[in-house]
C-alpha positions in Angstrom: 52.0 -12.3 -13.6 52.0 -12.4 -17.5 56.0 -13.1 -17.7 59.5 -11.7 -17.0 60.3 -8.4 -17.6 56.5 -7.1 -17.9 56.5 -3.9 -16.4 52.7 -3.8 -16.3 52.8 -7.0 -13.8 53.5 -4.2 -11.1 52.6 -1.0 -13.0 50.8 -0.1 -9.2 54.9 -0.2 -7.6 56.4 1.2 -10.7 54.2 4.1 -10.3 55.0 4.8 -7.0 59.0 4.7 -7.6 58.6 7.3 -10.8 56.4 9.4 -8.3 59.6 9.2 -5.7 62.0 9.6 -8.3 59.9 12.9 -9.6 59.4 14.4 -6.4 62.4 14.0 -4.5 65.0 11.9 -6.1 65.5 13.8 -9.5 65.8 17.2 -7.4 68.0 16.7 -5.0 71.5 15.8 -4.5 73.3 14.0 -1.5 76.7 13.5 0.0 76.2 10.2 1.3 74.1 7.4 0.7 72.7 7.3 4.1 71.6 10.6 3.2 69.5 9.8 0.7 68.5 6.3 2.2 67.2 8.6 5.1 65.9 11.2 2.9 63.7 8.8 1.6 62.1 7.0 4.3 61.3 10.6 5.7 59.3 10.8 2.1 57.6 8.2 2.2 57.0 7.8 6.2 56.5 11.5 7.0 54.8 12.7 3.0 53.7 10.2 0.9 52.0 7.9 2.7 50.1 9.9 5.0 49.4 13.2 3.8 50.3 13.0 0.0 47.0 13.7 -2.2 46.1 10.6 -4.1 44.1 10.2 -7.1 42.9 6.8 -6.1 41.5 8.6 -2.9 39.8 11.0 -4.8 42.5 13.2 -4.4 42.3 13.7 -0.6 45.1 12.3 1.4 45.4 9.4 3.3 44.7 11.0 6.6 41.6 12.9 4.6 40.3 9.8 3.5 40.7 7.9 7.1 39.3 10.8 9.1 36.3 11.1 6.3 35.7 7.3 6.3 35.8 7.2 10.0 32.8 9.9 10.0 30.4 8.1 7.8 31.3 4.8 10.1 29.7 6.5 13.1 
């Protein structure tokens, strides 16, 4: 941690919440906040972290990159 307020101390996280905010959060609009609280978990639970295409991955997603891992294991 370089020091308070430096957004590059967790430019990994920060990149994940403009990703959110971009995707799902920017376009859509919801009655309630449990709306959007569950709106969100469904984003990241049931899209991003499983089947989302990820640059870091080579842009294959998660499961992609499990199942092809899991191949050259056995």
């Amino acid at each position: 941690m370089s020091g308070k307020g430096n957004c590059y101390d967790n430019s990994m996280v920060e990149a994940v919440f403009k990703t959110i905010k971009a995707e799902l959060i920017w376009r859509t609009v919801w009655r309630t906040r449990d709306q959007a609280e569950g709106a969100i978990a469904r984003y990241i639970d049931g899209f991003y972290n499983p089947k989302r295409r990820h640059s870091a991955l080579g842009y294959k997603s998660p499961i992609q990159f499990e199942s092809h891992a899991l191949k050259g294991a056995a």
